[in-house]
GULUMKE-226881 format. One line per field, with one value per residue (C-alpha): residue in three letters; chain; x negated, y negated, z. Coordinates in steps of 0.05 Angstrom, whole numbers. Layout:
N
code <- ALA;...
unit <- A;...
xx <- X;...
yy <- Y;...
zz <- Z;...
***
This chain:
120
code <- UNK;UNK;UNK;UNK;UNK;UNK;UNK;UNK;UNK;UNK;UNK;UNK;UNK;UNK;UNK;UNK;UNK;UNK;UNK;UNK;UNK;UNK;UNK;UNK;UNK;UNK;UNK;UNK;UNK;UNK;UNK;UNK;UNK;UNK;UNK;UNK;UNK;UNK;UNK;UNK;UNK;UNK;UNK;UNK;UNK;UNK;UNK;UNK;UNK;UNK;UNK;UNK;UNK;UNK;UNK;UNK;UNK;UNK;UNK;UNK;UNK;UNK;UNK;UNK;UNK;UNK;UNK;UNK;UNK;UNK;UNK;UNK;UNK;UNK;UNK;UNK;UNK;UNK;UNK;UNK;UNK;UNK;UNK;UNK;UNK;UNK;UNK;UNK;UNK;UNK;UNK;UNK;UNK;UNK;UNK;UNK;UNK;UNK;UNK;UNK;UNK;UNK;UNK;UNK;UNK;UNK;UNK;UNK;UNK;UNK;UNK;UNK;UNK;UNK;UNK;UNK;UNK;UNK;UNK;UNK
unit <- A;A;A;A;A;A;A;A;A;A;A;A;A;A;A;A;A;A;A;A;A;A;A;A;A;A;A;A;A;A;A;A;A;A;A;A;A;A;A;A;A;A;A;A;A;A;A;A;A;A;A;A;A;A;A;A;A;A;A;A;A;A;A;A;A;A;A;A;A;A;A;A;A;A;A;A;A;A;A;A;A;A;A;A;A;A;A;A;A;A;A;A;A;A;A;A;A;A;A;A;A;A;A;A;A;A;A;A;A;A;A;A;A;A;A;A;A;A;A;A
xx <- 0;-69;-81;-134;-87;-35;-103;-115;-51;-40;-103;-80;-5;-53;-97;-76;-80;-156;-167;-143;-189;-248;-246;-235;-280;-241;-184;-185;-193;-134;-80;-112;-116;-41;-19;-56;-15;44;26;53;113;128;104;156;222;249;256;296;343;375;378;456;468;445;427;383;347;333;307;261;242;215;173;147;124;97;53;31;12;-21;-55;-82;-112;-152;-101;-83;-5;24;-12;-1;69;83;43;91;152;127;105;172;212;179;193;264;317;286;204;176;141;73;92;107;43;-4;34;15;-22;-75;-82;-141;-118;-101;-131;-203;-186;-126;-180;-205;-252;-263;-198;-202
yy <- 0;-39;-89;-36;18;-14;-28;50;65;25;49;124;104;71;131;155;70;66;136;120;51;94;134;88;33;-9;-20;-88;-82;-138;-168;-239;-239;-217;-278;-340;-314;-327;-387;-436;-400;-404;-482;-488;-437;-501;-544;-490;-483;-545;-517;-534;-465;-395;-417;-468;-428;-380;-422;-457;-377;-374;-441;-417;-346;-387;-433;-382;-336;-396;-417;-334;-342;-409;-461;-532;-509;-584;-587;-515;-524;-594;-562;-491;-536;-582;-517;-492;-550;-544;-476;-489;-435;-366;-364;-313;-271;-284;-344;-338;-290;-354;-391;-337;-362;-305;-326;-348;-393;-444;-505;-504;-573;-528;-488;-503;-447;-374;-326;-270
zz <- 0;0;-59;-79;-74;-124;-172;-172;-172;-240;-268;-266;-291;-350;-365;-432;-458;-428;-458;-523;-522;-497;-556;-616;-621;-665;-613;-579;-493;-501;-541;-548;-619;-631;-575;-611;-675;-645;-596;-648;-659;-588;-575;-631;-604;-569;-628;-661;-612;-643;-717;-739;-778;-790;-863;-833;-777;-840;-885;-809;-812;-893;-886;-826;-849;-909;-875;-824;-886;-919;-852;-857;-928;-909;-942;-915;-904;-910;-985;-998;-982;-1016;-1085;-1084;-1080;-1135;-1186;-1159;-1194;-1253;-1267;-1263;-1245;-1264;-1258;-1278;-1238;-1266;-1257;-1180;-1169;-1179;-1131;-1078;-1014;-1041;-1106;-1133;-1181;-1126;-1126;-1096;-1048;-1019;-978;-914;-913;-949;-942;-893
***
């Protein structure tokens, strides 16, 4: 019922998970990597609270996953997004998907002043 007791007592409850990290290299001691992904969706989760429809928290969603994708592949999101938009337009109704592929946060036939270093 010590302090010491409940460490021991959660290390053996957490033997298979140290184990399992003991044996594979690659696996990460903690999750620190997977929580700064998602730190700026959560600094934002209060500021969508106030979205006024469904259609409007989805489309909040698509730009979001877009500029978090972008952010991923070494773009400037704000100019990445403001040039897709743009392209978007002139395509008109029904790109094709050639079309769309060079528009892709991975592509490299992006602008070069997009990047604001080499894609991961």
């Amino acid at each position: 019922s010590s302090l010491i007791g409940d460490a021991i007592l959660y290390t053996l409850n957490q033997e298979n998970y140290l184990r399992r990290y003991l044996d594979d290299g690659h696996l990460s001691i903690d999750n620190n990597s997977a929580e700064r992904a998602i730190k700026n969706f959560a600094v934002g989760r209060r500021n969508w609270l106030f979205a006024k429809s469904i259609r409007g928290t989805d489309a909040s969603a698509v730009v979001y996953s877009i500029a978090e994708t972008a952010l991923l592949n070494g773009l400037k999101p704000y100019i990445y997004l403001t040039y897709v938009l743009d392209e978007l337009r002139k395509m008109g109704p029904f790109p094709k998907p050639d079309d769309l592929n060079r528009l892709l946060p991975w592509s490299d036939e992006l602008p070069e002043g997009f990047r604001t270093k080499e894609k991961k």
